[in-house]
N, CA and C atoms as a LAMMPS dump frame, in Angstrom:
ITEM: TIMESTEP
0
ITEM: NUMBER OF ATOMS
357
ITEM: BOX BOUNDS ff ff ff
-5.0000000000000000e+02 5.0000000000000000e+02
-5.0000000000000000e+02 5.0000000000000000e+02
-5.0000000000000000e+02 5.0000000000000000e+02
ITEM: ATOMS id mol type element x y z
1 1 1 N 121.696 351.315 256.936
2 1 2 C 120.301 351.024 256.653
3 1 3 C 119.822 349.959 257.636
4 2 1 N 118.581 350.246 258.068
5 2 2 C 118.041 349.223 258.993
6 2 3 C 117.851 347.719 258.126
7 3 1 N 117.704 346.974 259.202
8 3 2 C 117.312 345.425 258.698
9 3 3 C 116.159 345.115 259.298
10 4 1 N 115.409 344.616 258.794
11 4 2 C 113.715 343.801 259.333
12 4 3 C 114.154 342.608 260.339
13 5 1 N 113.743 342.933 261.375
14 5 2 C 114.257 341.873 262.557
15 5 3 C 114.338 340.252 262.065
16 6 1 N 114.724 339.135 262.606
17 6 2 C 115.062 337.894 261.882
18 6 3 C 114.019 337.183 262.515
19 7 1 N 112.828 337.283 262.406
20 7 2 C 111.274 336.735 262.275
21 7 3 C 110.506 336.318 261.824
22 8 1 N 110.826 335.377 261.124
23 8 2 C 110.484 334.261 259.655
24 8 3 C 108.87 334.3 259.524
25 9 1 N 108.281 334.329 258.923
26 9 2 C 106.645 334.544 258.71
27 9 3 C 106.192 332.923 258.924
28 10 1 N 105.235 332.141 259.165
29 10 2 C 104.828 330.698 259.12
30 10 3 C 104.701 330.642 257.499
31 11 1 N 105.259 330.473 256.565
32 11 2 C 104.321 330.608 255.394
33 11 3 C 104.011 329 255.561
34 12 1 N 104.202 327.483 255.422
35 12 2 C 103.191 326.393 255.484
36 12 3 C 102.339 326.467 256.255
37 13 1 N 102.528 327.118 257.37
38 13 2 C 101.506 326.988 258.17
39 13 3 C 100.584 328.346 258.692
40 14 1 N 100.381 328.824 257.844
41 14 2 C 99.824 330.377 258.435
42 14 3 C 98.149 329.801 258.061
43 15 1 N 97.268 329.005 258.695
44 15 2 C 96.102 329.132 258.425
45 15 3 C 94.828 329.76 259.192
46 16 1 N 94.152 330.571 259.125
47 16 2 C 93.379 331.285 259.766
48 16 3 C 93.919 332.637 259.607
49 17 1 N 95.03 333.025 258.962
50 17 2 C 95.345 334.3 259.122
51 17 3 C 95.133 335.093 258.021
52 18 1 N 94.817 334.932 256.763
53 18 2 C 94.697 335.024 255.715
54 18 3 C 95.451 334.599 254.676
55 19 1 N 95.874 334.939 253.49
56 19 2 C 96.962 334.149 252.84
57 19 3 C 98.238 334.411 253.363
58 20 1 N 98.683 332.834 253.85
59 20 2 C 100.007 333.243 254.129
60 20 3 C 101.393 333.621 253.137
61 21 1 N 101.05 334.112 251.82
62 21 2 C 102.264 334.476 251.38
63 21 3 C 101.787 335.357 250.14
64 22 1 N 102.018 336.445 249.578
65 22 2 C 101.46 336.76 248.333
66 22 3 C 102.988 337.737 247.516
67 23 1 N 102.855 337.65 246.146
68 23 2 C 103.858 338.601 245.336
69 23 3 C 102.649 338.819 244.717
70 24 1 N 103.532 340.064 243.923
71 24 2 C 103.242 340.981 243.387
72 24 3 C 103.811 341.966 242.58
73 25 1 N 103.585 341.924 241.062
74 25 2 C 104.606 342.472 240.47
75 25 3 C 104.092 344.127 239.887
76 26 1 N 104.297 345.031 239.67
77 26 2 C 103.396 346.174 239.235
78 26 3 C 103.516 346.165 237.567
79 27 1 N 102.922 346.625 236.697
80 27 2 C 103.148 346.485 235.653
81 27 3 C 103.935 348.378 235.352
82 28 1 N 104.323 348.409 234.238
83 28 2 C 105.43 349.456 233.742
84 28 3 C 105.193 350.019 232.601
85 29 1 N 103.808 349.876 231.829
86 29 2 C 103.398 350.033 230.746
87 29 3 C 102.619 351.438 230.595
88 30 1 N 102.739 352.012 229.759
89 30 2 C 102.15 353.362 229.3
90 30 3 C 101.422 352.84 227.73
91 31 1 N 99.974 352.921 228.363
92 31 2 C 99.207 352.419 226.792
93 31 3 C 98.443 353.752 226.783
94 32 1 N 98.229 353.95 225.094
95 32 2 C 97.808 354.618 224.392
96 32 3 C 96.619 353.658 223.144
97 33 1 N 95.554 354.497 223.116
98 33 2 C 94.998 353.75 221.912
99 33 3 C 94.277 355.275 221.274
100 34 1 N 94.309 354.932 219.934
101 34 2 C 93.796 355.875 218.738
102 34 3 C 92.523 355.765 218.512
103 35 1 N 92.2 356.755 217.624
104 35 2 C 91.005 356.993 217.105
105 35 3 C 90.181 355.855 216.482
106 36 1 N 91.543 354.944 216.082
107 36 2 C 91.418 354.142 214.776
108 36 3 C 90.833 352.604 215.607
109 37 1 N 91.425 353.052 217.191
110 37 2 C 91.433 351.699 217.597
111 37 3 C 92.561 350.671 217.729
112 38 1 N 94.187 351.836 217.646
113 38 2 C 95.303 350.812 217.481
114 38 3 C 95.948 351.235 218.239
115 39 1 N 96.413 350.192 218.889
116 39 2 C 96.836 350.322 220.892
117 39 3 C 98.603 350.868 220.833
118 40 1 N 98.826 352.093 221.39
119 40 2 C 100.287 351.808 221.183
120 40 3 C 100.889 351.824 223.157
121 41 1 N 102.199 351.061 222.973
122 41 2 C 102.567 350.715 224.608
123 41 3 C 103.99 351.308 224.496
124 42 1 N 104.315 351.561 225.693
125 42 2 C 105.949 351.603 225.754
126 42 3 C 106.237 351.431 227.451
127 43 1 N 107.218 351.078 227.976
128 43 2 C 107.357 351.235 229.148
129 43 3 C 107.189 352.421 229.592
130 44 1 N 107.001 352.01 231.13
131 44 2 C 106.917 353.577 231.609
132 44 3 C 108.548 353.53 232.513
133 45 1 N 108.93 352.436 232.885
134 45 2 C 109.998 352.836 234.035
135 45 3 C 110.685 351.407 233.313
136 46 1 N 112.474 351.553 233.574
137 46 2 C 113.235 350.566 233.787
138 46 3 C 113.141 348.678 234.235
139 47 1 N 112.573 349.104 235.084
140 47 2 C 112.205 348.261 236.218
141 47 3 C 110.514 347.816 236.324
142 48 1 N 110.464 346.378 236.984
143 48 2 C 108.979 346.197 237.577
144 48 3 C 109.082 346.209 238.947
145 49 1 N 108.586 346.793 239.987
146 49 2 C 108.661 346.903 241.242
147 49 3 C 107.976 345.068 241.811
148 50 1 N 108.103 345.102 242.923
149 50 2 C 107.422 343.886 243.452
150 50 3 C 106.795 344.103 244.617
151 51 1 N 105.944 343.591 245.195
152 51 2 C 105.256 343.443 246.764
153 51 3 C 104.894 342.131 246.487
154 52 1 N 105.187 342.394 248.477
155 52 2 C 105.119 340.464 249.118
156 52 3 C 104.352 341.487 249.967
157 53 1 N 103.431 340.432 250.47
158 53 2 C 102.601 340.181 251.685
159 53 3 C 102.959 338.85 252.208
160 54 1 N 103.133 338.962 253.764
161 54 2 C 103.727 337.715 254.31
162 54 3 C 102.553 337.83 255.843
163 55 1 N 102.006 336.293 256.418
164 55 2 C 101.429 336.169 257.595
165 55 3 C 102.313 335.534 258.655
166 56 1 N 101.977 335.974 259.931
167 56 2 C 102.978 335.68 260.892
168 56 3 C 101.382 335.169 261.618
169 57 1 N 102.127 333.775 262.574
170 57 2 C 100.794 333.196 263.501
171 57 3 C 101.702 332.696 264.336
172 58 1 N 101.233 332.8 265.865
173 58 2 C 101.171 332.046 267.144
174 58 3 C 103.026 333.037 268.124
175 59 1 N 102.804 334.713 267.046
176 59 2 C 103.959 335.013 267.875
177 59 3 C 104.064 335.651 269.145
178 60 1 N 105.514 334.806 270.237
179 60 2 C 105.366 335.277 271.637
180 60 3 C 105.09 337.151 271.477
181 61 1 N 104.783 337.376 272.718
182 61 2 C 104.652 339.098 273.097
183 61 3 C 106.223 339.915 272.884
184 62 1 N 107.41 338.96 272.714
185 62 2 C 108.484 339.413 272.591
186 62 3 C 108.492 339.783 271.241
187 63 1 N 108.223 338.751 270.407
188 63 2 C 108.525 338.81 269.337
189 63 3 C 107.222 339.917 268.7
190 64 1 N 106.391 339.956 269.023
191 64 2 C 105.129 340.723 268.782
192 64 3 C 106.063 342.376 268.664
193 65 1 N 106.539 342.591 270.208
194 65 2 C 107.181 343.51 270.766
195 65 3 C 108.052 344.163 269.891
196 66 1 N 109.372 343.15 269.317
197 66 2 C 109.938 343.449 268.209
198 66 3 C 109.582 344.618 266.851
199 67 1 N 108.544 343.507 266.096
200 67 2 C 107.958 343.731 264.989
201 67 3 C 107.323 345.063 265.073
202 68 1 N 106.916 345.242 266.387
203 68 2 C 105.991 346.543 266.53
204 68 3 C 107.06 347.905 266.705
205 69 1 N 107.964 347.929 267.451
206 69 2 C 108.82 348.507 267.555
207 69 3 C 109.823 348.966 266.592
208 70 1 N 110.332 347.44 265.378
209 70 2 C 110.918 348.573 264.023
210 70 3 C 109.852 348.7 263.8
211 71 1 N 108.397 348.268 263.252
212 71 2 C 107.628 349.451 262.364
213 71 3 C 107.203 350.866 263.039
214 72 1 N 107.325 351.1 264.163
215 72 2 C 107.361 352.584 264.644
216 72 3 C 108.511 353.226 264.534
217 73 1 N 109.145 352.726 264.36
218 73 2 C 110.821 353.149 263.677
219 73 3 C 110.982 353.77 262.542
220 74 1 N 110.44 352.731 261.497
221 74 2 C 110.352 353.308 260.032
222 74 3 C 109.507 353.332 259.343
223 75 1 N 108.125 353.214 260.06
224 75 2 C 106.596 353.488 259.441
225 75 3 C 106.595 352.958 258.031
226 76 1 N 105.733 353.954 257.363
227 76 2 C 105.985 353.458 256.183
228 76 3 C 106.646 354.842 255.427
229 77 1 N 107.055 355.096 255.86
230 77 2 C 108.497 355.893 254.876
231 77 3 C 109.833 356.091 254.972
232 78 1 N 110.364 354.92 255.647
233 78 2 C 111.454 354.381 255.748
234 78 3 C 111.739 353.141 254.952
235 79 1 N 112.738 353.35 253.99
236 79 2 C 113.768 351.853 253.453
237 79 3 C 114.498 351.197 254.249
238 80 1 N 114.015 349.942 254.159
239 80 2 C 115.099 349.086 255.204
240 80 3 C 115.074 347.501 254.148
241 81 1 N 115.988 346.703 254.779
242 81 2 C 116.31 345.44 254.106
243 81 3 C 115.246 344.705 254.622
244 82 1 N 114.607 343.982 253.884
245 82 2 C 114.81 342.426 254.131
246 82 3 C 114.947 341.543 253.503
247 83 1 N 115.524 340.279 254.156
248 83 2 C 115.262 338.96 253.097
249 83 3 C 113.835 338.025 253.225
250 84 1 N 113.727 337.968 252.059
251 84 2 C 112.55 337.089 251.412
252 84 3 C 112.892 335.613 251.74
253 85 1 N 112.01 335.301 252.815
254 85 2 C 111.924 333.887 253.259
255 85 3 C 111.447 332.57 252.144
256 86 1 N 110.951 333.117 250.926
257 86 2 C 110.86 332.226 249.562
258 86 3 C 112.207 332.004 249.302
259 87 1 N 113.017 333.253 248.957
260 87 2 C 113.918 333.422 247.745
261 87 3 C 114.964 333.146 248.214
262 88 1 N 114.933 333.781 249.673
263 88 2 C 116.384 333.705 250.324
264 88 3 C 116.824 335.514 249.8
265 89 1 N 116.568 335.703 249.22
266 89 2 C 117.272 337.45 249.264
267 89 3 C 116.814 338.649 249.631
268 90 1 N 118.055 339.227 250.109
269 90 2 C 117.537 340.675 250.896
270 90 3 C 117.442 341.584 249.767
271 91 1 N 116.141 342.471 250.075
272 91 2 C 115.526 343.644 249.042
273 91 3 C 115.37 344.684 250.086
274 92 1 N 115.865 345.985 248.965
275 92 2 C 115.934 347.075 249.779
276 92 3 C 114.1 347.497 249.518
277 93 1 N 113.472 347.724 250.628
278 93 2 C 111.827 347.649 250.954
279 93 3 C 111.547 349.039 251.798
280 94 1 N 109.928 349.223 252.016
281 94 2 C 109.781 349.751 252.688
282 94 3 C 108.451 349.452 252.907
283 95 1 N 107.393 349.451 254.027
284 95 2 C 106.374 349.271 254.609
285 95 3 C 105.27 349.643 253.634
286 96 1 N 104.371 348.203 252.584
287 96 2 C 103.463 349.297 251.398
288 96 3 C 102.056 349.801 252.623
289 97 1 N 102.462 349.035 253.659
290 97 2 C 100.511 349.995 254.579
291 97 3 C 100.893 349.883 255.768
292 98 1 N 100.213 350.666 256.324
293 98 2 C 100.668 350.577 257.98
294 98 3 C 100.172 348.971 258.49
295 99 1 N 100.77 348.98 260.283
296 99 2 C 100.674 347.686 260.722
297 99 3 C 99.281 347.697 261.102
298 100 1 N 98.221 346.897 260.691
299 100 2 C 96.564 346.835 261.297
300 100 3 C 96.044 345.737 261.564
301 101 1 N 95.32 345.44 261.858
302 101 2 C 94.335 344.021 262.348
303 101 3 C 94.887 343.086 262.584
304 102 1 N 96.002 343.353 263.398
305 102 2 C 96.815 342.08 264.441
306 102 3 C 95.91 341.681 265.593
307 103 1 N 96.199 340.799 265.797
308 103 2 C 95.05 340.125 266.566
309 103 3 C 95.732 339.156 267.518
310 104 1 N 95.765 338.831 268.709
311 104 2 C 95.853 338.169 270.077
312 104 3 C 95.04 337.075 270.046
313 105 1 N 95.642 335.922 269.783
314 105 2 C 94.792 334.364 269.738
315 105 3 C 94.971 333.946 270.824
316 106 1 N 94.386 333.978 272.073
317 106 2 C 94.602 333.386 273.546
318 106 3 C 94.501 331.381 272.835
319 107 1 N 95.097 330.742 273.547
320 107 2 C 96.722 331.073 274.222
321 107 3 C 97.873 330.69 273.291
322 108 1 N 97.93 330.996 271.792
323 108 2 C 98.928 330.872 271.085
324 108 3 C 99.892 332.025 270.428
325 109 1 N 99.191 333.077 270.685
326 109 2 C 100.064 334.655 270.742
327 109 3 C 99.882 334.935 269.164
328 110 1 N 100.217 336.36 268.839
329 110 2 C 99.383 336.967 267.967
330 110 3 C 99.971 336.937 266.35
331 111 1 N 99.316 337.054 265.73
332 111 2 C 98.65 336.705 264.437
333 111 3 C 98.507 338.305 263.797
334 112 1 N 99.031 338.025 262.467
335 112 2 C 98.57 339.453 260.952
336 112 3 C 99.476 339.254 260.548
337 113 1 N 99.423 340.134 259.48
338 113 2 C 100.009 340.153 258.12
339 113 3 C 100.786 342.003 257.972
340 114 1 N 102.072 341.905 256.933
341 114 2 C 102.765 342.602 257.009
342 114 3 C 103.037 342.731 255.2
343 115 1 N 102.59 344.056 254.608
344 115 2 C 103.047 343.912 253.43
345 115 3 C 104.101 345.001 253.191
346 116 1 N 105.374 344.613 252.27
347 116 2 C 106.194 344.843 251.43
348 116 3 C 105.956 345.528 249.646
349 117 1 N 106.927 346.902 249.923
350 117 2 C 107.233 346.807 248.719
351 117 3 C 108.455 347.189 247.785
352 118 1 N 109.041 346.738 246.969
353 118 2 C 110.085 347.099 246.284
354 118 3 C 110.784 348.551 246.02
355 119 1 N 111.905 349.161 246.754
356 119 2 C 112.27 350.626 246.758
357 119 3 C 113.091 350.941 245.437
């Protein structure tokens, strides 16, 4: 299985790029409500999935180069690892949107955001 190159996101310092760090948990619930007005729930799945959104700012053209290169690799329908620069742990992931509105900050090198989600 591939690994997400070792390219740490700025999270203290990602400003101007949008939020530099976001989770996200999905909810798992199957609700029902009656005639009467009485709500019934049950899970729907085992598990709660998660998504991170993470911002990257001021990276060289190498490292740009990188990032761009696995995501044409494994788009977004490829599983690959990474570790979570919060948590410290690697999650088996895959790309939740393609790569878009990266942007070239003359002269500190480029800037966007990359979201994750739980496989």
């Amino acid at each position: 299985m591939r690994t997400f190159p070792d390219i740490e996101p700025n999270i203290p310092a990602a400003n101007s790029c949008g939020d530099s760090y976001k989770m996200s948990i999905t909810d798992s619930t199957i609700s029902t409500t009656t005639d009467a007005n009485y709500k019934h729930t049950r899970p729907r799945a085992t598990r709660m999935l998660e998504s991170w959104s993470f911002s990257w700012v001021a990276l060289s053209a190498e490292e740009f180069n990188v990032i761009t290169s696995f995501f044409r690799e494994v788009g977004t329908f490829e599983q690959f690892l990474f570790k979570n620069p919060i948590d410290g742990k690697a999650y088996t992931v895959r790309f939740a949107e393609a790569m878009k509105d990266w942007q070239y900050v003359y002269p500190y090198g480029w800037q966007g955001k990359l979201s994750f989600e739980e496989v």
